[in-house]
C-alpha positions, 0 to 999 in steps of 0.5 A: 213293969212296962205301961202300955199307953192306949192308942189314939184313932186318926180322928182323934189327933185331928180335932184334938189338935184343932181345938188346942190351937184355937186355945192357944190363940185364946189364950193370948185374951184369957188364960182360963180360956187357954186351960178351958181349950186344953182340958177340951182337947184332952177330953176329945182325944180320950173319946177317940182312944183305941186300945189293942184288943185280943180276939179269942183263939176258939173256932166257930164264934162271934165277938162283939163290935163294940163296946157297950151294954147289950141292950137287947137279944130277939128274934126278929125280921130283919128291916127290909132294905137289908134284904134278909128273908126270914127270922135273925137273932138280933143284939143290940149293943149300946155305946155310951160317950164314956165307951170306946167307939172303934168298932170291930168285925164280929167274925172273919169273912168277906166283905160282901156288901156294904149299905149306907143309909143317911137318916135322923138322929133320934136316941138309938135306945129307941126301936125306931132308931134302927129304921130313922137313924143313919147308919151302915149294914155291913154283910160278911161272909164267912168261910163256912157259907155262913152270913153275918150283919153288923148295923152301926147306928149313929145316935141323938150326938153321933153325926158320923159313921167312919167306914175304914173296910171295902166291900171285897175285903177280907177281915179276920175276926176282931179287925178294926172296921171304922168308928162312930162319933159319940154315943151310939148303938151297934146290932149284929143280926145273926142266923137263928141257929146259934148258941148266944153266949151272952145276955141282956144288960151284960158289958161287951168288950170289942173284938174280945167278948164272945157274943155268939157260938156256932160250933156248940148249936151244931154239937147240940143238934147231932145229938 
């Protein structure tokens, strides 16, 4: 049986390699502070893994962008600097240190706009978050005419939010879209008249759990 080891994100290698050639360096006074740097280094890259995901084949649904825990399913009105009239089903996804924090695109579309806003870094299980908080509302249109927004929160230790797509931009449902450092919180704001596959509490795998489904509330309003 052949071991597929995960990928590591660009990031990753980057600060890993820094951290282990200071201890290398610190070695030369202490040894213990040679193995302290190396176990950091280890633990810094493991934070930056990015296992290959398989988006699910079914038509007309949305995936989660994250890993994490759903921490919250409401209609809501959406915050006013994203420009959205009216209600949106909202699923807050929270990502704890020990998740995986590449994020990927809920559904395929186009990029039509992207909106950074710098903030403060109060704990994103809070509601403030999503108004304080910097972060970055992705807008993707999908090819049925339909919007979707994704918001990456950073959180009380994120202190950056890497954005890897363009506004104009095609992506296919699952893509990698960027990585936020550490803990952090990721909400998808969805059109109302959706059938949500999922629930509070639940664990949400990136680019594989179904977190909505377009098709079955357009079956259940034919009938």
């Amino acid at each position: 049986m052949t071991i597929k080891l995960p990928y590591f994100d660009k990031d990753g290698w980057i600060a890993t390699l820094v951290i282990w050639a200071v201890s290398y360096l610190l070695g030369f006074v202490s040894v213990s502070m040679w193995w302290i740097g190396f176990l950091l280094g280890f633990a810094c890259l493991l934070f930056f893994r990015d296992p290959e995901r398989i988006p699910p084949k079914k038509k007309g649904v949305a995936v989660s962008p994250a890993d994490g825990i759903i921490l919250k399913i409401s209609q809501v009105s959406p915050p006013e600097e994203l420009g959205i009239d009216g209600k949106r089903t909202k699923i807050s996804i929270f990502m704890s240190i020990l998740n995986v924090h590449v994020n990927r695109t809920p559904v395929e579309g186009i990029v039509e706009k992207i909106i950074y806003t710098p903030g403060k870094f109060f704990n994103v299980t809070l509601d403030k978050a999503n108004e304080y908080n910097e972060r970055q509302a992705t807008f993707v249109k999908m090819d049925n005419g339909q919007q979707i927004v994704f918001v990456q929160i950073a959180g009380l230790i994120a202190r950056r939010i890497r954005c890897d797509i363009n506004e104009g931009d095609r992506l296919e449902r699952g893509q990698r879209i960027g990585i936020i450092r550490f803990g952090s919180r990721v909400d998808v704001y969805l059109p109302t008249d959706v059938a949500v596959s999922v629930e509070e509490g639940q664990i949400t795998v990136a680019g594989e759990t179904i977190l909505a489904n377009f098709v079955e509330k357009e079956k259940k309003n034919e009938k």
